[in-house]
Every structure is written in C-alpha cells, then in structure tokens.
N, C-alpha and C positions, 0 to 999 in steps of 0.2 A: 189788534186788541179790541174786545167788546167792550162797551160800554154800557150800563144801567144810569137811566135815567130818575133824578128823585124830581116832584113836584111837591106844592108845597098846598094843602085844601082844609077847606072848614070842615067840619066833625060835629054834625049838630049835636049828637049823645054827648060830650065830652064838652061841648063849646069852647073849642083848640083848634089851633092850627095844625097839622098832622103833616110828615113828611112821609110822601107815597110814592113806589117804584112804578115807572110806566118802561112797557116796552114798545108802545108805538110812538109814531109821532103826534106830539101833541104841542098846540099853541101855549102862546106863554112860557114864564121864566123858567129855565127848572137849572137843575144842577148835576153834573155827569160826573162819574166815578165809573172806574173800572172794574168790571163783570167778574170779581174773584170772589174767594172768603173772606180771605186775610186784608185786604181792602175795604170790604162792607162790616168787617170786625171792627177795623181799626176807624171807619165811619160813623158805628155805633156805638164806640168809644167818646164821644166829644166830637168829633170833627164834624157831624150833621150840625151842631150847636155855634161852630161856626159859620157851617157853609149857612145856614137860615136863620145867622145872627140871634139865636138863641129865639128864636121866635116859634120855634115849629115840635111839636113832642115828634117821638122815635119810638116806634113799635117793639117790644123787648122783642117778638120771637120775629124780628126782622129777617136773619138771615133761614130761618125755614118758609117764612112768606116767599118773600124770592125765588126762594130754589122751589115752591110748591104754583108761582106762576108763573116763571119759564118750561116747568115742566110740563102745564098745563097749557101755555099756548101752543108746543111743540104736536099735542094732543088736536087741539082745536084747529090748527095748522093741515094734518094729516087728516082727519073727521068732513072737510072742509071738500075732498076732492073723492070720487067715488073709488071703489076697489079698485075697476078694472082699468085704472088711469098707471097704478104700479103694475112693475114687472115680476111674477114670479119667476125665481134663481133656482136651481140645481146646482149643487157641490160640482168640482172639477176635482182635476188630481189631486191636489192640493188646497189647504185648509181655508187659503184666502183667495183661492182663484172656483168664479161661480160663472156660470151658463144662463144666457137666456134664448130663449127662441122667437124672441120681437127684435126688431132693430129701433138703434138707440142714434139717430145722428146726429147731437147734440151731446152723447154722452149719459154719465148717470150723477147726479148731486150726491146717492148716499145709497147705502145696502143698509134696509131695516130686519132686523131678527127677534123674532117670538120668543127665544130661547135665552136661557140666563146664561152668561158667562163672564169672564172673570174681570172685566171690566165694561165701561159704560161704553167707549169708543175704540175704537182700532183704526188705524191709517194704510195706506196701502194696501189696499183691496181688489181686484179686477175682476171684471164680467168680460164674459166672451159673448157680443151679439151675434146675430146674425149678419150684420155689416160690419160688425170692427174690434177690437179686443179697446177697452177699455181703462185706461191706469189710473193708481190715486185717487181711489174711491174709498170717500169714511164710514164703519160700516159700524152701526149701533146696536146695542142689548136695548130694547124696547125695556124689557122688565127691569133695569135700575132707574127707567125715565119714567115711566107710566104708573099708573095705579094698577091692583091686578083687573079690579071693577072697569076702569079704560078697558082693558085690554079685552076683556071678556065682551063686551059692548060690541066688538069690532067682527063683523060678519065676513069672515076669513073661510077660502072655499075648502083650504084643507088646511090639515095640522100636523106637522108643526111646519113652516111657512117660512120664507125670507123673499124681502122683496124687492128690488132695485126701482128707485125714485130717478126718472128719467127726467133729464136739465131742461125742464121748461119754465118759460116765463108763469105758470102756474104753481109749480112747483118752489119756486127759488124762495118763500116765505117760509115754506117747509125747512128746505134746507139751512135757515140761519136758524130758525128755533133749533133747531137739534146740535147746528154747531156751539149755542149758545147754553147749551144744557151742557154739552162738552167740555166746556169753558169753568162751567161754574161746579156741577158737582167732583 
C-alpha cells in the first residue's frame, strides 16, 4: 500500500500554517495516510484537524491537487530520461502480448501507451525480447495520466507508439510514480 505524505508549512499570503502533500522524502515531522480517495476524503473531512492538532488550514480542492501532482511527477519522472532509453513494442498475437527487438535482462517495470483506452492501468502484460519473454508487466494509458499539452511536448519518433520501460536502477522512479497514479486515480 502507498502512502502520501502531509507536511505541515508557513503560507506567507495567508500567514497560516498549511498542510502540504509531498511525495519525496523530506526532513522533518510530517504525517502519512494512505494513497486513496476515500481516505484523503475522509482526511479532508476533520482528521487533518487532528493529525496537526487543529493548527494547520486544508486546501478545499485537495484531493484534485494530489491527483494533479502525482500525475505530474509521473511526467517529470518520464521527461527526466531521453527517448531512446525506452523500448519501442509491436503488438503480438494477442492484445496484451508485445514485441521488442532490444533485449531486456532485468526485465521491463511498465508498458507506456499513447493511445486512450478503457482504463488507466492493466496488469498482466508480456513483451517478447530478444533474450527472454517477459511476465507481469503493468501496462498504462498515458492519456488518463497526463495532460494532452504533456503529451504533445514529448518528441515521439512515430505515432501512435507504446513503449516498454526497461528495470533499471534509472528507471525504478518512473515506475513508482505510475504505480502510484494507479493507485490513486
């Protein structure tokens, strides 16, 4: 289970105390709650007022902040590493089995898609390397996570694209923002 982390910061416009979500690690006190709605609902409800003893204001459009900065690091995440660091995929026989012609031997963290479809994540996905077939790979609609302005931004060599994030110690930041957008919307 994720977790979102609240901190707790001056607001010189306001001269308040403000309770702010962070998703890195950061020094100091803060206060953990689990990465849902219905949990950051029921947080927004009173229970910030306890967690920061009533000391701290709560942002009304809190839970679209969140979902607009996880969505956003998952971006900044991805932005971070050049194109040809992912693997472009060709469809297989089947609708969740894809092709690549790189070898993968660590694996792949995640299958990214240009393309809208019917939800945000799917599990169970495989790529066939050129070294090994691949299982249990989560494979993402870019377009329910991203902006269309992100998307358009991204210098993609053809269209329309999907592209396997290969399990590197580079990668691995990637792949928790995405699980973690997973999680929450």
């Amino acid at each position: 289970e994720l977790l979102l982390r609240f901190g707790q910061g001056w607001h010189p416009e306001t001269k308040a105390y403000w309770a702010f979500p962070t998703l890195k690690k950061t020094s100091g006190k803060g206060i953990y709650v689990s990465l849902s709605k219905k949990v950051l609902d029921i947080f927004g409800k009173g229970g910030y007022k306890m967690a920061f003893r009533g000391s701290a204001v709560y942002r009304v459009d809190m839970m679209d902040h969140v979902e607009r900065l996880i969505c956003n690091e998952s971006f900044i995440q991805f932005s971070k590493r050049p194109i040809d660091t992912f693997h472009i995929l060709t469809p297989s026989s089947s609708p969740s089995q894809w092709n690549s012609n790189k070898p993968s031997a660590m694996g792949y963290q995640c299958i990214l898609s240009f393309e809208l479809t019917d939800s945000v994540c799917e599990l169970d996905h495989q790529i066939q390397s050129i070294d090994a077939q691949h299982h249990h790979i989560p494979y993402y609609s870019l377009r329910h996570i991203w902006t269309e302005k992100q998307i358009e931004s991204i210098k993609l060599p053809q269209q329309p694209i999907v592209l396997g994030v290969p399990k590197t110690l580079e990668t691995v930041d990637l792949g928790v923002a995405l699980w973690r957008c997973r999680e929450f919307l």
